[in-house]
ROMI-601248 format. One record per residue (C-alpha): residue in three letters; x, y, z. Coordinates in nm, 4 decimals, always signed. Each point is the difference from the previous one (the first is absolute). Layout:
% ROMI-601248
   res         px         py         pz
   ALA          X          Y          Z
...
//
This chain:
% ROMI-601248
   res         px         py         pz
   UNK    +0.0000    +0.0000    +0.0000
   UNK    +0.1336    +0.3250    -0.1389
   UNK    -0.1198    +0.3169    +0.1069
   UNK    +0.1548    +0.3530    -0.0220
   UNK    -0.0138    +0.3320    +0.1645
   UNK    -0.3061    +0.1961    -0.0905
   UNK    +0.0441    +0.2910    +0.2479
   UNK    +0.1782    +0.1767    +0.2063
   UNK    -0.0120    +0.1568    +0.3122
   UNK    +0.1712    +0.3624    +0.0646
   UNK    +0.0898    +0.1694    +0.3080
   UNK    +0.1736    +0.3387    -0.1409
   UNK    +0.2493    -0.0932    -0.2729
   UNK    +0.0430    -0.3856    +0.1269
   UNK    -0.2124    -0.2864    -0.1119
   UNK    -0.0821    -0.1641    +0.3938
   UNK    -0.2401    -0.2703    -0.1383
   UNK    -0.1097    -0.2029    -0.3348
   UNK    -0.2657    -0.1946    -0.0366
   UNK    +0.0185    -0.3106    -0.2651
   UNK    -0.2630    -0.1723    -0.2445
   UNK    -0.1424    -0.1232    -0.3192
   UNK    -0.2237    +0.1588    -0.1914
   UNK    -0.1385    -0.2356    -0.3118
   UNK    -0.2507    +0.1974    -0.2793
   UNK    -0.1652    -0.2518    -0.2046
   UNK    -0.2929    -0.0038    -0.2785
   UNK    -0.3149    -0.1927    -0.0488
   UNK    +0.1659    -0.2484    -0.2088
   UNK    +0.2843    -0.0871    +0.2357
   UNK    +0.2777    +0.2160    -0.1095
   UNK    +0.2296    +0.1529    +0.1723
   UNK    -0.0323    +0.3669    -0.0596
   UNK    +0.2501    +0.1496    +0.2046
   UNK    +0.1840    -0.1010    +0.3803
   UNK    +0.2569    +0.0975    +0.2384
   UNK    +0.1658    -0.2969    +0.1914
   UNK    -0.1161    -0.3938    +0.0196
   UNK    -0.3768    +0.0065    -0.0838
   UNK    +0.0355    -0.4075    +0.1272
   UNK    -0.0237    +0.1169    +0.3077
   UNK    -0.2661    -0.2150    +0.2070
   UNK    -0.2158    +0.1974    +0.2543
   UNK    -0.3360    +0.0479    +0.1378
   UNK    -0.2064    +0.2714    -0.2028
   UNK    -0.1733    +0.0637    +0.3082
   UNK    -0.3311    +0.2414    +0.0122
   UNK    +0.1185    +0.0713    -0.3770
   UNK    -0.1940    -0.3266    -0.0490
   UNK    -0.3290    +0.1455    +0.0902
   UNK    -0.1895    +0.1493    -0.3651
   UNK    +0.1212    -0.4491    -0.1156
   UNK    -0.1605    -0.0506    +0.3388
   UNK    -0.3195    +0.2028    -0.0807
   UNK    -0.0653    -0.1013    -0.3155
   UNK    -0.1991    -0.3396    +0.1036
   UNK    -0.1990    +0.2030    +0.2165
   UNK    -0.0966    +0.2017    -0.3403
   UNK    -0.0267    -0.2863    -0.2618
   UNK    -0.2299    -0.2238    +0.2045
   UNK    -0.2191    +0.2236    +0.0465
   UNK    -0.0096    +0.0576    +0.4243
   UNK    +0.0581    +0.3545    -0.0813
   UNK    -0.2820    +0.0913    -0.2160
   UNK    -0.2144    -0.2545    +0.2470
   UNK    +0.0682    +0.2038    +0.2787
   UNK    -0.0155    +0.3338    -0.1954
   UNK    +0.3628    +0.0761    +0.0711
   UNK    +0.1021    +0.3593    -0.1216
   UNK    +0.3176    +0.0981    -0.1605
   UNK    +0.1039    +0.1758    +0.3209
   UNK    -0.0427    -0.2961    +0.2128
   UNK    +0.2029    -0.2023    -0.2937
   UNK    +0.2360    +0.2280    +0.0497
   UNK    +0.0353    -0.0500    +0.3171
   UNK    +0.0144    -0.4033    -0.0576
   UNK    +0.3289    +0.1052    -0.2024
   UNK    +0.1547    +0.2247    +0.2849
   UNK    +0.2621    +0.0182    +0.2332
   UNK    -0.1553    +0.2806    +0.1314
   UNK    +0.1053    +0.2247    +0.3074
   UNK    -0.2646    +0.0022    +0.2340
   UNK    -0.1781    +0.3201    -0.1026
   UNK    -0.3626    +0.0923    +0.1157
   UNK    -0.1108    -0.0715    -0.3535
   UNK    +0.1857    -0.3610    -0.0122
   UNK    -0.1774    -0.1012    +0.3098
   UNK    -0.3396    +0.0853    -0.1025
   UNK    +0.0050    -0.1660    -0.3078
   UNK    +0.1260    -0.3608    +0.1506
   UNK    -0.2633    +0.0849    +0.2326
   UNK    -0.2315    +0.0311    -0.2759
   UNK    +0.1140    -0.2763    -0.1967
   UNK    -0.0653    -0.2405    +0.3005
   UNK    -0.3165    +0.1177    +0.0544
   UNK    -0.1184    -0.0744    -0.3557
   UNK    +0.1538    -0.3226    +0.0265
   UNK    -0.1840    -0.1056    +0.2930
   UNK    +0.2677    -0.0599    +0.2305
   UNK    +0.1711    +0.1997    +0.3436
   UNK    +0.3781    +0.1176    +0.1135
   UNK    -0.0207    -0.3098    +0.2132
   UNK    +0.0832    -0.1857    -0.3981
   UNK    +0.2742    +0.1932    -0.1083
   UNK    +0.3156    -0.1981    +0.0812
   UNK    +0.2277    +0.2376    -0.1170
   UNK    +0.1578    +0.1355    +0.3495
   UNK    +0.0492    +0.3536    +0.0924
   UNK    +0.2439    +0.2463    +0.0231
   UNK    +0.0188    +0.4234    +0.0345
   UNK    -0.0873    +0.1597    -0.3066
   UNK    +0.3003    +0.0827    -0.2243
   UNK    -0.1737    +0.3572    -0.0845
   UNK    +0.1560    +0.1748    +0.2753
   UNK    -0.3078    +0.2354    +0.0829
   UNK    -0.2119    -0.2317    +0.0027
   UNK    +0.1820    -0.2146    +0.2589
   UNK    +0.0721    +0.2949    +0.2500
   UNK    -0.3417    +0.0835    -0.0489
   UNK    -0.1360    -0.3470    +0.1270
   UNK    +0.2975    +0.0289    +0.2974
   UNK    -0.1518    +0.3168    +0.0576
   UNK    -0.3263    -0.0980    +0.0724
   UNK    +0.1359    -0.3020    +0.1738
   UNK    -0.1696    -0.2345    -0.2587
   UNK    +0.1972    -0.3457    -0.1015
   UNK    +0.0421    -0.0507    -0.3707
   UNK    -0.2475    -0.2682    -0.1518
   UNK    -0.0244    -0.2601    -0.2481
   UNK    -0.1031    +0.2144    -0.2461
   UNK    +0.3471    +0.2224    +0.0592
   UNK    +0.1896    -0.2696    -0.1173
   UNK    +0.1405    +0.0841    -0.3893
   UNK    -0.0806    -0.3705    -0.0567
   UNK    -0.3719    +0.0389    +0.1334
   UNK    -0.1402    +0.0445    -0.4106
   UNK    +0.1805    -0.2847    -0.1373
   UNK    -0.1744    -0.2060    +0.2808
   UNK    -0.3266    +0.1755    -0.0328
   UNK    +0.0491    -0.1331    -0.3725
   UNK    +0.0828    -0.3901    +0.1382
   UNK    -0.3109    +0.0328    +0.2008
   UNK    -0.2122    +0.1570    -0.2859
   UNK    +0.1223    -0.3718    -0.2163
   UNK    -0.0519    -0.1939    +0.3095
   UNK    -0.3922    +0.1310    +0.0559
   UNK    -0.0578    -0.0188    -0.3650
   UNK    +0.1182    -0.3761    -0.0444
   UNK    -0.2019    -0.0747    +0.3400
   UNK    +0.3559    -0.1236    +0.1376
   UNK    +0.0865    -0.0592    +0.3586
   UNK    +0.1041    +0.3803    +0.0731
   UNK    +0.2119    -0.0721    +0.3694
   UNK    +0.3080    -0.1038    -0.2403
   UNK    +0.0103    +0.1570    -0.3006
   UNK    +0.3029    +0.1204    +0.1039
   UNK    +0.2094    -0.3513    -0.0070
   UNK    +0.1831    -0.1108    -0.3032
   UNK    -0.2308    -0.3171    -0.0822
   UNK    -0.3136    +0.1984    -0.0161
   UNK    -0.1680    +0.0250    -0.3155
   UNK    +0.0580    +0.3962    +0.0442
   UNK    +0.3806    -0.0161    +0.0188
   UNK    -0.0313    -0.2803    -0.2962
   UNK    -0.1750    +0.2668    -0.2321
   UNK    +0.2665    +0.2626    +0.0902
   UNK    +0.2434    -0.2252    -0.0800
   UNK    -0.1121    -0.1187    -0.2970
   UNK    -0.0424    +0.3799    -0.0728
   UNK    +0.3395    +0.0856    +0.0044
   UNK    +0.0921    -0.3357    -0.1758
   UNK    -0.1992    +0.1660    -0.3018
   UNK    +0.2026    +0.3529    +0.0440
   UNK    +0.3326    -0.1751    -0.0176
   UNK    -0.0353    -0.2747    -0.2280
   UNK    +0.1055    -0.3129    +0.2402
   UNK    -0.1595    -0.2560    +0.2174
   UNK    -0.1276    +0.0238    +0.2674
   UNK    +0.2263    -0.2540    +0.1845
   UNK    +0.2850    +0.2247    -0.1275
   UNK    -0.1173    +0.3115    +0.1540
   UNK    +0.1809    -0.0479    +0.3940
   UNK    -0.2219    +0.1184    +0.2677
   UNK    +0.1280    +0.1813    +0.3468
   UNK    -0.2430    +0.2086    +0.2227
   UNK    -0.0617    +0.3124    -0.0166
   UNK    +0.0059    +0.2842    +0.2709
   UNK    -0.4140    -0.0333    +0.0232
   UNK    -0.0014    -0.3760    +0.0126
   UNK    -0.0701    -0.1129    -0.3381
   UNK    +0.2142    -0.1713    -0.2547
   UNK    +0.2154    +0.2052    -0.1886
   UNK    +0.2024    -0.0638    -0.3180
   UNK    +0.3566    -0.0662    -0.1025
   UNK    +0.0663    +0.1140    -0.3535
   UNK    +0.3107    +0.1407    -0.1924
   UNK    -0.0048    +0.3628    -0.0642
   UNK    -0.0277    -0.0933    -0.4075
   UNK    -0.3567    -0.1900    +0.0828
   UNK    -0.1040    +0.2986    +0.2374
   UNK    +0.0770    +0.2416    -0.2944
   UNK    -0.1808    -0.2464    -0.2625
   UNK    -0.2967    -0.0547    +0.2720
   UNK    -0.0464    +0.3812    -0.0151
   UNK    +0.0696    +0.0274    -0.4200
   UNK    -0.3013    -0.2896    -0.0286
   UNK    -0.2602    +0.2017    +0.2662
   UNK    +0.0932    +0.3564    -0.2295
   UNK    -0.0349    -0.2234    -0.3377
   UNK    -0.2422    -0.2798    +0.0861
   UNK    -0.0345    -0.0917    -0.3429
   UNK    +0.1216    -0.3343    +0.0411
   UNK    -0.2776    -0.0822    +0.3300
   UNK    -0.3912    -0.1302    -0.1106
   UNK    -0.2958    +0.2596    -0.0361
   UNK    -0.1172    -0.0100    +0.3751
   UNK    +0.3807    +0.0344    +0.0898
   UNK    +0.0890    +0.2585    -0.2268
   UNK    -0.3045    +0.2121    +0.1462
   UNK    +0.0766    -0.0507    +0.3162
   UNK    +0.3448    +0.1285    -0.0960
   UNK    -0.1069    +0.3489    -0.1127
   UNK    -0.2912    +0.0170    +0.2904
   UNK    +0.2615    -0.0423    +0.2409
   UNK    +0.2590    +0.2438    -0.1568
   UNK    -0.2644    +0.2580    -0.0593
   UNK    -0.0446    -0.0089    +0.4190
   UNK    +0.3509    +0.0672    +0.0978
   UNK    +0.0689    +0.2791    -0.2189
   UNK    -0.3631    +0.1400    +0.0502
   UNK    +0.1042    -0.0313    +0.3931
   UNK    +0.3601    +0.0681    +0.0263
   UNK    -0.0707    +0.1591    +0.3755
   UNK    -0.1406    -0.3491    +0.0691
   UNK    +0.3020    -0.2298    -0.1003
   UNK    +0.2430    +0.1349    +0.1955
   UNK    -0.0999    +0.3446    +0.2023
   UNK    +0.1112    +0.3649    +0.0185
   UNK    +0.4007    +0.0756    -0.1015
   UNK    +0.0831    -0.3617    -0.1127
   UNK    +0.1710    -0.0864    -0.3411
   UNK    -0.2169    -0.2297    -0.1307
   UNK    -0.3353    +0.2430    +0.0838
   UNK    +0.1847    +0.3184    -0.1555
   UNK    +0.1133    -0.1754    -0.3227
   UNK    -0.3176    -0.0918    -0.1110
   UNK    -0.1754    +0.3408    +0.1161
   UNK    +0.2418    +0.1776    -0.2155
   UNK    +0.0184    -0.2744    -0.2793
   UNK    -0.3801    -0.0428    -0.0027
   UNK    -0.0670    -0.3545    -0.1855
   UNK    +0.3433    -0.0263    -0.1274
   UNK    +0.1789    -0.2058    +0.2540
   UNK    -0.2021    -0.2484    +0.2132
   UNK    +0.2792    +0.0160    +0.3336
   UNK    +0.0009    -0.2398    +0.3183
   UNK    +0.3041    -0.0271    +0.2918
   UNK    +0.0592    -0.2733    +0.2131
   UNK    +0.1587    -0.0412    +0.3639
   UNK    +0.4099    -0.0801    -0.0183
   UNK    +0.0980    +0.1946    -0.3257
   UNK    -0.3012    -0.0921    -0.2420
   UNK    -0.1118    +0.2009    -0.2695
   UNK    -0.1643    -0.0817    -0.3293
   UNK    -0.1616    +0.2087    -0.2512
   UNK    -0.2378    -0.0929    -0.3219
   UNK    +0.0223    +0.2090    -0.2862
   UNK    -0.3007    -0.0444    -0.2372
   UNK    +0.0749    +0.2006    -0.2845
   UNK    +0.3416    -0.1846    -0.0437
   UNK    -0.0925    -0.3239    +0.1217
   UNK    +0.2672    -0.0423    +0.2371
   UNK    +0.0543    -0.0363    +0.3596
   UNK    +0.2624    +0.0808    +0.2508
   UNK    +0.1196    -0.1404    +0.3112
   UNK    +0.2494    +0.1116    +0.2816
   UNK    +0.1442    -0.1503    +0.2898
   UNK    +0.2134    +0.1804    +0.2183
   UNK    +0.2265    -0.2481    +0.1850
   UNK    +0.0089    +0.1280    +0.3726
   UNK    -0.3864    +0.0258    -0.0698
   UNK    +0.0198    +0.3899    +0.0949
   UNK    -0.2691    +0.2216    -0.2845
   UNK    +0.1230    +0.2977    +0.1342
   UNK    +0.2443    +0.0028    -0.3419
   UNK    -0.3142    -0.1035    -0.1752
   UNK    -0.1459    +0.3328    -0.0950
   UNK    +0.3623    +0.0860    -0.1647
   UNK    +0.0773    -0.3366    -0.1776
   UNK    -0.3594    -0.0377    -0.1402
   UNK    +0.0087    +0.3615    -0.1434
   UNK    +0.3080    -0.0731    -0.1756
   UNK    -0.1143    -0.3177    -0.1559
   UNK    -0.3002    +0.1957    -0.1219
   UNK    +0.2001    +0.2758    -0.1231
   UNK    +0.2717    -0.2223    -0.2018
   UNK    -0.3103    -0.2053    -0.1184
   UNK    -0.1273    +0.2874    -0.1659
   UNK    -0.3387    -0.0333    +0.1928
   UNK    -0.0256    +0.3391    +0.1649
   UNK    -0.0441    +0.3383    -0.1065
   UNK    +0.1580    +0.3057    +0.0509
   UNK    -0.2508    +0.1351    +0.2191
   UNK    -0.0970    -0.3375    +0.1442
   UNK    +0.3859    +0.0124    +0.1121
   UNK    -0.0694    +0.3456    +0.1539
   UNK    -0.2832    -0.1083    +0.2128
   UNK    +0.1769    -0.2629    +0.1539
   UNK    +0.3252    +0.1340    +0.0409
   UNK    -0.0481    -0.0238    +0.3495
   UNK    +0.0882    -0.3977    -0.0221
   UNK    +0.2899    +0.0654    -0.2495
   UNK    +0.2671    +0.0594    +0.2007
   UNK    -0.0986    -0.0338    +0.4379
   UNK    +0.0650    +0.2896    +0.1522
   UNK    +0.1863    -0.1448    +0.3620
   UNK    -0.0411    +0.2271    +0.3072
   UNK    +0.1238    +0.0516    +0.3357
   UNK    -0.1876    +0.0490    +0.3143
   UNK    +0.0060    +0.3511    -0.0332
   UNK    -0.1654    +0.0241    -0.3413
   UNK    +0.3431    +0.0629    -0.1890
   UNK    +0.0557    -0.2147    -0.3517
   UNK    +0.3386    -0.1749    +0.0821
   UNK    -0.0213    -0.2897    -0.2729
   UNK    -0.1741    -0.1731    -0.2599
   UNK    -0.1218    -0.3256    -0.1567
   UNK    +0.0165    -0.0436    -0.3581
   UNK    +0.0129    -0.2228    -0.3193
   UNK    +0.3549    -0.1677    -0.0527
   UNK    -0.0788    -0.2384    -0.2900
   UNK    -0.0930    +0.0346    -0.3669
   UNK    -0.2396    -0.2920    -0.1901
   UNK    +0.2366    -0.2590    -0.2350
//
C-alpha cells in the first residue's frame, strides 16, 4: 500500500505536520480517470455508504408506502450534525413509519453542530437517538424492516434481511459479490463495508451514471440524488464540506464524508466518481485536498472557487485569534 503526502501542515514558514492518502477518480465504465497514490488501498467507506444504503429503501417501494419526502430521504443519506432541523425530521420519519426512539439502535452521542450541543448542555437536556448523525440511515433500515413486515428488534445485525439488502446494494455499486465485500462494524452498530478506494470511486461513478442499473434502480438513483442536493443543509449541517459544496455547486456534485478520512463525490455530468482516504483518518485536510482535486479536474468554476475559498487553503489559529499557519494541498493528480 502506497500512499503519498496530500497536505501539509504550517506553523509560520515550517511545515509541523502532513497528512497522507489516496485519492482514486474513476468513470462509470471503470476507468481510471485520474489518482494520487495506491487506489488498492482496502478500507471501510464508512457513512459514505449511505445514498448505496438508501437506495433499497427507494426501489422497493417502503418509501413511497410510507409517503417518505425528499427531505426525510435526505436525511436517510446523512451524516448529519445534530441540528434542530435533523432531529425533527428523524422524528418525523419514525412517526410515519409507525415506530418510537425506543427502535432506533443507532446509539447516541453530542451533536457535532457545536450550537446545537451547548444549547442542549445549556438547558441541561441529554442528546437523543435522534442526535445521532447515523439516526436517518437507521430510520431508513426501519422504514425496509416495517415495509417487509420483518422482525424490527434486529434489523440492525448482519444476518437480517435489512443488512442483506444493503449489502447486496453496495454489491450492485461496485460490481463484486457479495461474499467479497468484508464486513466490520460500524461506529452505530451496523455492518459496514471494506472496499478499495477504486470500487468506492466506481460505486459513486455508477449512482451519478446509473445507466448500467434496471428501470426501478435507475429511478431510484435520480430520486435519491435529487434529495441530497435539494437538501444539502440536511446531509451534513451548517459549515461542513460536503453541505457547502453542493449549496454552491447546486446539482452538479452529489458529495458525502465519512468518519476516519472518507470522502467521495459523484459527478453526474461527467460520469465519474471520486474517493479519498486520508490515512491518520483526520478530514480536517479534507476541505483543502478535495478542492484541489476539483480544481485540477476541471470541475469547478471560477466563481464556484471563490465561494469556497474558505476550504482552499485552512486558515490555522492561535488562542488569541492570530493566523499562525496553514493547511493546504501538497499533491497534483497523475
Amino acid at each position: 500500500m502506497k500512499t503519498e503526502i496530500l497536505a501539509e501542515v504550517t506553523r509560520g514558514a515550517i511545515v509541523e505536520s502532513i497528512h497522507r492518502g489516496a485519492v482514486a477518480v474513476m468513470d462509470k465504465d471503470g476507468k481510471v480517470i485520474a489518482s494520487v497514490g495506491d487506489i488498492g488501498y482496502l478500507t471501510y467507506i464508512r457513512s459514505a455508504a449511505k445514498p448505496m444504503q438508501a437506495l433499497p429503501v427507494v426501489a422497493s417501494g417502503a418509501a413511497k408506502h410510507f409517503s417518505l419526502e425528499p427531505a426525510e430521504l435526505a436525511l436517510i443519506m446523512a451524516s448529519h450534525s445534530g441540528e434542530a432541523e435533523h432531529v425533527s425530521l428523524g422524528m418525523r420519519i419514525l412517526e410515519k413509519i409507525g415506530l418510537g426512539a425506543a427502535s432506533l439502535q443507532c446509539g447516541t452521542h453530542q451533536p457535532l453542530h457545536e450550537g446545537s450541543s451547548k444549547a442542549l448542555l445549556a438547558n441541561g437536556q441529554r442528546p437523543t437517538v435522534f442526535h445521532c448523525s447515523c439516526s436517518g440511515k437507521h430510520a431508513g433500515m426501519l422504514t425496509l424492516a416495517q415495509h417487509f413486515q420483518l422482525n424490527t428488534a434486529d434489523y440492525f445485525l448482519p444476518g437480517h434481511p435489512v443488512q442483506q439488502m444493503m449489502l447486496e446494494s453496495m454489491a450492485d455499486f461496485t460490481g463484486l459479490k457479495t461474499q467479497d465485500i468484508p464486513l466490520g462494524v460500524d461506529g452505530c452498530g451496523v455492518p459496514v463495508f471494506a472496499l478499495t478506494l477504486e470500487r468506492m470511486a466506481y460505486a459513486y461513478a455508477r449512482w451519478a451514471a446509473p445507466d448500467a442499473f434496471s428501470a426501478e434502480k435507475r429511478a431510484a438513483s435520480h430520486i435519491l440524488r435529487e434529495a441530497m442536493t435539494g437538501f444539502p443543509t440536511i446531509i451534513a449541517g451548517t459549515g461542513r464540506l460536503a453541505t457547502d459544496l453542493m449549496k454552491v455547486t447546486g446539482s452538479k456534485l452529489l458529495v458525502k464524508d465519512g468518519t476516519e478520512g472518507i470522502f467521495c463525490i459523484g459527478i453526474p455530468h461527467k460520469g465519474w466518481g471520486i474517493a479519498l482516504k486520508i490515512e491518520d483518518g483526520n478530514l480536517r485536510a479534507g476541505g483543502p485536498i478535495i478542492i484541489r482535486v476539483l480544481k485540477e479536474l476541471g470541475i469547478l468554476t471560477a466563481d464556484e472557487l471563490g465561494q469556497l475559498s474558505g476550504f482552499t487553503v485552512k486558515k490555522l489559529k492561535n488562542y488569541r485569534g492570530e493566523t499562525v499557519g496553514e493547511i493546504r494541498p501538497a499533491f497534483s493528480l497523475k
